[in-house]
C-alpha positions, 0 to 999 in steps of 0.5 A: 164076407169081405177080407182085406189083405195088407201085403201080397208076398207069398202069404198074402198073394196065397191067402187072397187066391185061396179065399177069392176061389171059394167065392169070397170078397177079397181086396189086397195091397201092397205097397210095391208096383213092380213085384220083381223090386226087392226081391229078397228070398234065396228061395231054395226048398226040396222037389216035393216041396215045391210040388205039394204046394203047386209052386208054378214051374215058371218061377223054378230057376235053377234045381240042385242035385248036392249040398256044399258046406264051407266050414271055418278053416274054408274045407269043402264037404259036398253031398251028392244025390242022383236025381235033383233034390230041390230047386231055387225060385225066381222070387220075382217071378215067383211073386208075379205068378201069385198076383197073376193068379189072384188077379184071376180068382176075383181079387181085387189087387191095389199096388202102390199103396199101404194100408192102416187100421182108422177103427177095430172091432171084434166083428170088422174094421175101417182101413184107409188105404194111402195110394202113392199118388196121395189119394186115400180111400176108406174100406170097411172089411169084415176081416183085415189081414197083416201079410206085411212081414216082419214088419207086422205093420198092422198088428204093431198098429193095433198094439197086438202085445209082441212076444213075451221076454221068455220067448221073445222074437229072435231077428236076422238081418241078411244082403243078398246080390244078384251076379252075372257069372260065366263058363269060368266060374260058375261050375263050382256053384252049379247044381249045388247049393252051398252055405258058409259056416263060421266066424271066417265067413260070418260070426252069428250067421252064414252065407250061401251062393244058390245057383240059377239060370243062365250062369247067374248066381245069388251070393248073401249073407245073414247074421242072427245075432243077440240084439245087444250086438247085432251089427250093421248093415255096412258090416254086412256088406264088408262081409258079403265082399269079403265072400266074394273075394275069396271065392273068386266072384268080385268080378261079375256083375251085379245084377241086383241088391237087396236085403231083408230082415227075418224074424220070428219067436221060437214056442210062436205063442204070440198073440196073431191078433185082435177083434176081427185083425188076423196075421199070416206069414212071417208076421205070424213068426212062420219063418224058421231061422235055423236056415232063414227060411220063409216062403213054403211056411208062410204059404202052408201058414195062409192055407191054414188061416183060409181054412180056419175062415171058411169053417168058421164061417160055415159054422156061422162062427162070425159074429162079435163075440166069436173072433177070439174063438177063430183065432185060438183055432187058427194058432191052435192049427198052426202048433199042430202043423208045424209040431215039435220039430219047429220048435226044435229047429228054432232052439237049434236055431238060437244055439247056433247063431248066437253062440257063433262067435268064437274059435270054440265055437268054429271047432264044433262047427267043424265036428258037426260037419265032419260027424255029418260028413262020416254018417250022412247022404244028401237026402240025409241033410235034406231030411235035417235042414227041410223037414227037421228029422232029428230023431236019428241024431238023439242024444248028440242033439240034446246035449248040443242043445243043453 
């Protein structure tokens, strides 16, 4: 079988990899050369995590052992544990890592290019491929796979129907800067990472300092806001500035600016597809807004989608009339994984941000935090924040929900 892959993040790099490994043909795009350009992740996830999915040591920047919130009136609540609870990753690094190892498997990986559905049918596809330099190539491909995000190019393009009004696709769009701290100042974000939470940080998100190597710090800031009000990209920026004043930061280096948009539906039963076109990733609704994360669900998410491909194919499930089966039994391994806390943190995830936007809403910010600060360990938070263990919150939850 021969696969096209439309974007080499995390995903996409991920599913290539997998899918070459077990000898199959796989070509994959991505319009960036250098994969050390917009690398916009914060990148942070537990120990176990970086280690289930065999994330290579060489993109591990930095590993934290506490959690540090900031709530609205600027109190510090820290949480601390012995031993490291996670690390934050060089994304960059990170993503030349996967490319190296695809590279390696057989994959055939084309940078600099886009790629664009000319014909679909339920058994295979012709995509032409635009390289920077203008030279355009035709490929005809038994699978094509959308990897490009929360862009969803191909899918947009195939006019896949997107997320119902009833669950709709809730959106965060986040600034992040690279600095250069020292001995003087960065001690306070060393071993931790730290968040901001309320409308003296942001309103309708947060913001965060992560620690990595050699004193360097990443500094963002995030709004998930209801669309009617989402705010602009200057806003943002005043924001993130404004950050870094009051944390004594706005006079490192900035090394690096980027920023990114993040998106997903909370129940995720969109459609991921059409005839013989596939999504994976964050084009797939796998990045879960309740703290913006993306990378370990879109890996998890391209496991799942090689897996679902090989039986199907060793089944000889790969005809014309199969396609919509493989899919169902792609979305269908997707809701299994991910379960009902997913959902939950995405309800969580809306209740949060959007309503982020007043005093009342600062005050019970602050109520959540102490409750946290009286009842909880940092393994406790990681529990929450990680892997959405909600049980032992009960009825609190349900009536923030409600």
């Amino acid at each position: 079988m021969t696969f096209l892959i439309a974007g080499a993040g995390p995903a996409g790099a991920r599913l290539a990899a997998v899918l070459s490994e077990a000898g199959r043909e796989v070509v994959l795009v991505e319009r960036l050369t250098d994969p050390h350009r917009n690398s916009f992740s914060s990148a942070a996830l537990s120990c176990g995590e970086a280690s289930r999915l065999n994330l290579p040591h060489s993109a591990w920047s930095a590993t934290w052992s506490g959690w540090q919130l900031l709530d609205p009136s600027g109190q510090e609540h820290q949480w601390w544990n012995d031993d490291p609870l996670g690390v934050v990753l060089d994304f960059g690094r990170l993503r030349s890592a996967m490319w190296s190892r695809a590279r390696a498997a057989g994959v055939e990986v084309v940078t600099g290019c886009t790629a664009r559905i000319e014909a679909l049918q339920s058994d295979s596809a012709r995509v032409l491929l635009q390289h920077g330099d203008g030279r355009r190539q035709h490929r005809h491909v038994q699978w094509v796979i959308d990897a490009t995000g929360s862009s969803r190019c191909l899918l947009r393009e195939a006019s896949v129907p997107p997320p119902s009004l009833i669950d709709p696709l809730l959106e965060g769009i986040g600034v992040e800067w690279l600095l250069q701290a020292d001995d003087r100042v960065s001690p306070r974000w060393l071993d931790r990472i730290s968040f901001f939470l309320g409308t003296r940080w942001i309103p309708h998100g947060y913001g965060w300092i992560f620690p990595m190597g050699n004193n360097r710090l990443k500094v963002g800031v995030c709004c998930l806001a209801p669309g009617q009000i989402r705010g602009s990209k200057n806003d943002l920026l005043a924001r993130l500035q404004a950050l870094l004043r009051n944390c004594k930061l706005e006079g490192c280096s900035v090394l690096d600016r980027h920023g990114g948009v993040v998106s997903s539906s909370i129940a995720r039963r969109e459609s991921l597809g059409s005839g013989a076109l596939l999504a994976v990733g964050d084009a797939a609704s796998t990045a879960n807004l309740l703290g913006g994360e993306g990378i370990r669900h879109a890996i998890d998410s391209a496991d799942l989608l090689a897996e679902t491909l090989l039986n199907a194919e060793a089944r000889n499930q790969v005809g014309p009339d199969q396609a919509d089966a493989v899919r169902q039994t792609y979305e269908q391994a997707l809701h299994c994984w991910f379960g009902w806390r997913w959902r939950v943190a995405g309800k969580l995830a809306q209740r949060t941000w959007w309503g982020l936007d007043s005093a009342s809403a600062d005050r019970r910010v602050e109520r959540i935090i102490h409750g946290l600060s009286r009842t909880s360990s940092a393994q406790d938070l990681s529990s929450l924040l990680f892997h959405y263990r909600f049980e032992r919150y009960g009825l609190r939850l349900l009536r923030y929900l409600i």
